[in-house]
C-alpha positions as CSV (number, residue, x, y, z in Angstrom):
1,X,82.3,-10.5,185.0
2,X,80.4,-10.2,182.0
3,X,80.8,-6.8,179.6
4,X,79.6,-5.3,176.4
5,X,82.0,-2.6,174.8
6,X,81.0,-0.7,172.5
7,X,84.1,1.1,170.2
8,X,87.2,-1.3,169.5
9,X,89.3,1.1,168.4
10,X,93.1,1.5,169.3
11,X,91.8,2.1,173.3
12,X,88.6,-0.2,173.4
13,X,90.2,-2.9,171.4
14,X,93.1,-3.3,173.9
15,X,90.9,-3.0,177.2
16,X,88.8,-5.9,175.6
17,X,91.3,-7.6,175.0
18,X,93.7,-7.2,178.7
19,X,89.6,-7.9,180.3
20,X,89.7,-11.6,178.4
21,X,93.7,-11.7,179.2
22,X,92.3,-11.6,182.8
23,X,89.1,-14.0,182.7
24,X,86.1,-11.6,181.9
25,X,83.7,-12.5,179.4
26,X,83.5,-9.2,176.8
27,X,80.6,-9.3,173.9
28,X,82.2,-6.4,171.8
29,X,80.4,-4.0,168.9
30,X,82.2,-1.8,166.3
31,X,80.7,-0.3,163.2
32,X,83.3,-1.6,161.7
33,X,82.3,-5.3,161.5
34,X,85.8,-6.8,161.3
35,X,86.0,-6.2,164.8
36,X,83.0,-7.0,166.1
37,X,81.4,-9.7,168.0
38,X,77.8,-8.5,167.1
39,X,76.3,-7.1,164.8
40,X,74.1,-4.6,166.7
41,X,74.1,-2.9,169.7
42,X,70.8,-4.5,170.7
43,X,72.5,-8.1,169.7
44,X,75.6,-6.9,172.3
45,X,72.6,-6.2,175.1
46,X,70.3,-9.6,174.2
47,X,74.3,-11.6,174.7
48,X,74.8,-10.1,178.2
49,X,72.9,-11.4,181.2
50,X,71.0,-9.2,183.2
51,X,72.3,-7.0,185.6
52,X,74.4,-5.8,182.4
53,X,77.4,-3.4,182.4
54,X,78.5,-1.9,179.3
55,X,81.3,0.1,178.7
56,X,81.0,2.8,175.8
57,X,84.6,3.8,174.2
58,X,83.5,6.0,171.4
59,X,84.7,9.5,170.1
60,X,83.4,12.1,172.5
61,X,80.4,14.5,171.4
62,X,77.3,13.5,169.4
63,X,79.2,9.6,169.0
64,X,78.7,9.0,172.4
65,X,75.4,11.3,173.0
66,X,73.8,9.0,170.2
67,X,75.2,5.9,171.8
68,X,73.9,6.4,175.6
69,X,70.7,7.5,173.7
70,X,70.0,4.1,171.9
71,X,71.2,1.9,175.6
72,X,68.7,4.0,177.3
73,X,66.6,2.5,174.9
74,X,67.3,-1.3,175.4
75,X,69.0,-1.9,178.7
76,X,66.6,-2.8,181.2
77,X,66.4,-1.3,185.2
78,X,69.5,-2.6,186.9
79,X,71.6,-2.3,184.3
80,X,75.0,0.1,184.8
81,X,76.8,2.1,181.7
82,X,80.4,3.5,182.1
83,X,81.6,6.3,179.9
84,X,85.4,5.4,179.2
85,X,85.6,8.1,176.2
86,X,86.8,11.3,177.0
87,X,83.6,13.6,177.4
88,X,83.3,16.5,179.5
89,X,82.2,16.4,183.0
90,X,79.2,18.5,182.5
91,X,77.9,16.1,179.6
92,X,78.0,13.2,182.5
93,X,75.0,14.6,185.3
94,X,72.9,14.7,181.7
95,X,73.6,11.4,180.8
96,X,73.2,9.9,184.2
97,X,70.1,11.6,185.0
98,X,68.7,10.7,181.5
99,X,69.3,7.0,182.3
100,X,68.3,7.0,185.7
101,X,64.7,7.7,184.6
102,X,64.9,4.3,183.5
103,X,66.5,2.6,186.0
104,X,69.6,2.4,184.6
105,X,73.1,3.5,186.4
106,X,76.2,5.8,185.0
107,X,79.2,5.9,186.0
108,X,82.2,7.9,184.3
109,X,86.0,6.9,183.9
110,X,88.9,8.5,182.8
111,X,91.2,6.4,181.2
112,X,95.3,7.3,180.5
113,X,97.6,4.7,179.0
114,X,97.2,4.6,175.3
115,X,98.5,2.1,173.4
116,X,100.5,1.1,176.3
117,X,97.9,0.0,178.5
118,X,97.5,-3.5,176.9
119,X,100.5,-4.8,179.0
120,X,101.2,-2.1,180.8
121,X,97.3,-1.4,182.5
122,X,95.4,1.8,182.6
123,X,95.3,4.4,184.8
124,X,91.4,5.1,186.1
125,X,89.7,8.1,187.3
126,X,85.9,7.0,188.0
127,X,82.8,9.1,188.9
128,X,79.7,7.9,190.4
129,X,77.5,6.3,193.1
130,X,79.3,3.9,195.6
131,X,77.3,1.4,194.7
132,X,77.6,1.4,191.0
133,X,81.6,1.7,191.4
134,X,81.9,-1.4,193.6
135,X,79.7,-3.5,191.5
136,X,82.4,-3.1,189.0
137,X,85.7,-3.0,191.0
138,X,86.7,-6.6,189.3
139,X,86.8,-4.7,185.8
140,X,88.7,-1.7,187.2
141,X,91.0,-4.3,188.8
142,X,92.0,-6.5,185.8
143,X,92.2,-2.9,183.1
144,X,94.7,-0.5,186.0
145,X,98.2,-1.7,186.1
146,X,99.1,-3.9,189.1
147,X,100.2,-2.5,192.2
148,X,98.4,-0.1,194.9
149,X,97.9,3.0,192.6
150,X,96.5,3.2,188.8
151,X,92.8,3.7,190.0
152,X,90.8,6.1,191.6
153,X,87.0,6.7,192.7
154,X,87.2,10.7,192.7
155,X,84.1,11.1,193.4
156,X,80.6,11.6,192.0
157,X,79.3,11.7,188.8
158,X,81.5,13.9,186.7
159,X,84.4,13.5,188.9
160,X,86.7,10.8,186.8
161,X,86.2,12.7,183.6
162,X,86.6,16.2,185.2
163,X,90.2,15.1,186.7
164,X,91.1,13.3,183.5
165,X,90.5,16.3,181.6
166,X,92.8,18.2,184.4
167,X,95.1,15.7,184.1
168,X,95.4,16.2,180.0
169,X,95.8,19.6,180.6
170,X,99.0,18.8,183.0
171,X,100.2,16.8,180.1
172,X,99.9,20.1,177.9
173,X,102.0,22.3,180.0
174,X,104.8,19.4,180.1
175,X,104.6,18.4,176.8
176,X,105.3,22.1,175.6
177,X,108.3,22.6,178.2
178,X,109.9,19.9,176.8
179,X,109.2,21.1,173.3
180,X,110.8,24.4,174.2
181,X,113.7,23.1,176.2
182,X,114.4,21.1,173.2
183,X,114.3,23.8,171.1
184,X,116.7,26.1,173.1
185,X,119.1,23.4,173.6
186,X,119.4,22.7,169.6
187,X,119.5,26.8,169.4
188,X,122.5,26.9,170.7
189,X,126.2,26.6,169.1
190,X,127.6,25.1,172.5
191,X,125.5,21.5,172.6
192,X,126.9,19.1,169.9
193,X,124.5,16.6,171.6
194,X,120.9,17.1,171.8
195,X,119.7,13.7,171.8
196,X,122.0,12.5,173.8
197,X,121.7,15.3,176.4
198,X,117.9,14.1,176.6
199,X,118.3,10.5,177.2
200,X,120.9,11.5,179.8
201,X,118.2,12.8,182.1
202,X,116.5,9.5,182.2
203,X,117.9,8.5,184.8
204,X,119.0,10.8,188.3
205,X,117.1,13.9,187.4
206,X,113.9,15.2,188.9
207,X,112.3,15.8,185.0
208,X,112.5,12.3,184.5
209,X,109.1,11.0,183.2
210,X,107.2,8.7,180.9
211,X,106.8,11.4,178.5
212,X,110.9,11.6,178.7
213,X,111.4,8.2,178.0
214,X,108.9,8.7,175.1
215,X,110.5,11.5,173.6
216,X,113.8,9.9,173.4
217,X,112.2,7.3,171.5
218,X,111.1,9.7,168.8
219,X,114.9,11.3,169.1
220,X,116.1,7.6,168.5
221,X,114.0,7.4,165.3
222,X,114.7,11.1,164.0
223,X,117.4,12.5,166.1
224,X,116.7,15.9,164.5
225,X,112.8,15.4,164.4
226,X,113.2,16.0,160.2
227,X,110.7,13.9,159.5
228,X,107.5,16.0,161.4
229,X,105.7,19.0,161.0
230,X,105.7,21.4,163.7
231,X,101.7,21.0,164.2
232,X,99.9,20.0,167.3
233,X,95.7,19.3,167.3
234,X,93.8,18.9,170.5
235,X,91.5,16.8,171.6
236,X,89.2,19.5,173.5
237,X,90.2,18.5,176.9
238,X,92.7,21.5,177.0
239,X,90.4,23.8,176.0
240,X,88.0,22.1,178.8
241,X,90.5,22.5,181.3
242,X,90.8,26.2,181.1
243,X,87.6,27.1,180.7
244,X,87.0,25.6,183.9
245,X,89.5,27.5,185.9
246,X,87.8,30.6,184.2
247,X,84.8,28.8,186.1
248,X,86.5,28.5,188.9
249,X,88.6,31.3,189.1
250,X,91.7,29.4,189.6
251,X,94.9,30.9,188.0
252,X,96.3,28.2,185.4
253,X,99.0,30.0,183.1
254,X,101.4,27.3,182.5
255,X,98.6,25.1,181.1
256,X,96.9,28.1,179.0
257,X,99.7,29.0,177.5
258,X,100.5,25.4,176.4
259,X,96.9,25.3,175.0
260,X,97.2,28.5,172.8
261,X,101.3,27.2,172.0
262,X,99.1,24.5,170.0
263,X,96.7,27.2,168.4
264,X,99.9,29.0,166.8
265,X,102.0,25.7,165.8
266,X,98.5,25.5,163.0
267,X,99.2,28.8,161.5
268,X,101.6,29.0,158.6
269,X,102.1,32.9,158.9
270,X,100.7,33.9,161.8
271,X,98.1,37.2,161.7
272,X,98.7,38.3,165.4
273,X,102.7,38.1,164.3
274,X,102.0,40.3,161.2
275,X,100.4,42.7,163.4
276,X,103.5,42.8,165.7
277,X,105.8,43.2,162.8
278,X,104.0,46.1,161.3
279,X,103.7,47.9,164.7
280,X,107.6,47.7,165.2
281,X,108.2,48.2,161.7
282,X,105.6,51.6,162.0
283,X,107.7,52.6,165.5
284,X,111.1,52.2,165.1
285,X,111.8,51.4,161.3
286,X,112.3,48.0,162.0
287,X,113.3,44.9,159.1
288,X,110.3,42.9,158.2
289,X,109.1,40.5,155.5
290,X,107.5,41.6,152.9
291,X,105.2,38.5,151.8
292,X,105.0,39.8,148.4
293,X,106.4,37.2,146.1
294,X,110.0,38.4,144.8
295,X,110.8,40.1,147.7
296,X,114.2,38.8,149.9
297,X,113.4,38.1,153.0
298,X,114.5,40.9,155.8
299,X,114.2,43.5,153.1
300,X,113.6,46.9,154.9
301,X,110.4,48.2,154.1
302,X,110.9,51.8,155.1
303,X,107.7,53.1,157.3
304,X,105.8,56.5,156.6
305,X,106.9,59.7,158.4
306,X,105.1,59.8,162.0
């Protein structure tokens, strides 16, 4: 097949590339023009020969709203766009109802993998009309890994980018029991081995994972994880996740609590913490901190008479 891709970032760059690995003509654009094949997005849609496909793989939000803007404006009736970035599902009936008054099809995908995916393939979660999703099966073949599983159609528009986002929230609540497991184990004055302990459960255990195997790569590069600051961002998709099960009134505390894990590992000195300090300090004339500069820490700030 032919396809235009627009963002060749760490993600779009190696899906171009594994799609020409595997015989596909790709006409790429980038702002930055080092990577690029074209120097416009209308030069990308004049090098692709009608029906087109093209495959947007920018940063979710206004990037992406701006991009499906301008291809509504230069594809032609016939044409197909897939969403590969990670927008939310309710962005995607907007999207493909704005291009469908033009003729033009959208379909969504949900793409895991990372930097892995060059060699390794990408896992797809795809939303959209039957049609639109078979027309493009020989892309979704060559970017998932080999075998029988790596791809799914979930279902209609919205559906591949509503399970990705689920699925990133799954990776939160893993993520963070690992994290805290980690940090229990290297708690204790029993375990002389924390690395090693880790890399044991590679192989025999029922926690055995991808993400295991990639934390015991970071452990083999900084055994005591010295060289990183306890800080963890998110992408949105976490936040996404639980608003929907307050949408949907589905119970999701493991995943919720990873989320708002990430919200505390940003604060220095947390207020809500303060709070708790003062309140058992003002109780039961318990140690705090006084955060006035000079003062040891644990000094017993006596509390008022109740």
């Amino acid at each position: 097949m032919e396809l235009g891709i627009i963002g060749l970032g760490k993600m779009g760059g190696n899906m171009a590339e594994r799609l020409r690995r595997g015989g596909h003509t790709v006409v790429g654009y980038d702002r930055d023009s080092n990577l690029s094949d074209v120097g416009s997005v209308e030069e990308l849609v004049e090098r692709l020969s009608p029906p087109r496909a093209v495959w947007v793989m920018v940063p979710a939000g206004k990037p992406t709203e701006d991009t499906i803007h301008k291809l509504g404006e230069v594809l032609q009736a016939g044409d197909v766009v897939i969403d590969g970035g990670n927008s939310h599902y309710v962005d995607d009936q907007k999207h493909a109802e704005q291009l469908a008054a033009a003729g033009i099809g959208f379909v969504d995908c949900g793409v895991s993998g990372g930097v892995w995916g060059l060699e390794n393939g990408y896992a797809l979660m795809v939303g959209g009309d039957d049609d639109n999703v078979k027309r493009l099966m020989p892309i979704f073949e060559t970017l998932k890994p080999e075998g029988e599983y790596g791809f799914v159609h979930s279902g209609k528009v919205g559906a591949g980018h509503f399970v990705k986002m689920v699925h990133n929230g799954i990776e939160y609540a893993m993520m963070q029991a690992f994290g805290e497991g980690y940090e229990l184990i290297e708690a204790s004055d029993l375990v002389t081995k924390v690395p090693e302990t880790f890399l044991s459960w590679q192989e025999g255990t029922v926690i055995r994972s991808w993400l295991l195997d990639l934390l015991n790569r970071a452990l083999a590069d900084d055994p005591e994880l010295d060289d990183l600051r306890g800080y963890a961002n998110d992408s949105g998709e976490g936040r996404w996740t639980v608003q929907a099960a307050v949408d949907h009134a589905v119970p999701l505390p493991a995943i919720s609590a990873a989320l708002f894990a990430r919200f505390a590992s940003r604060q220095e000195d947390s207020p809500a913490m303060r709070v708790v300090a003062a309140l058992r300090n003002q109780f039961g004339g318990h140690t705090v901190e006084s955060a006035t500069a000079g003062d040891s820490p644990g000094a017993d700030v006596t509390p008022p008479p109740v």
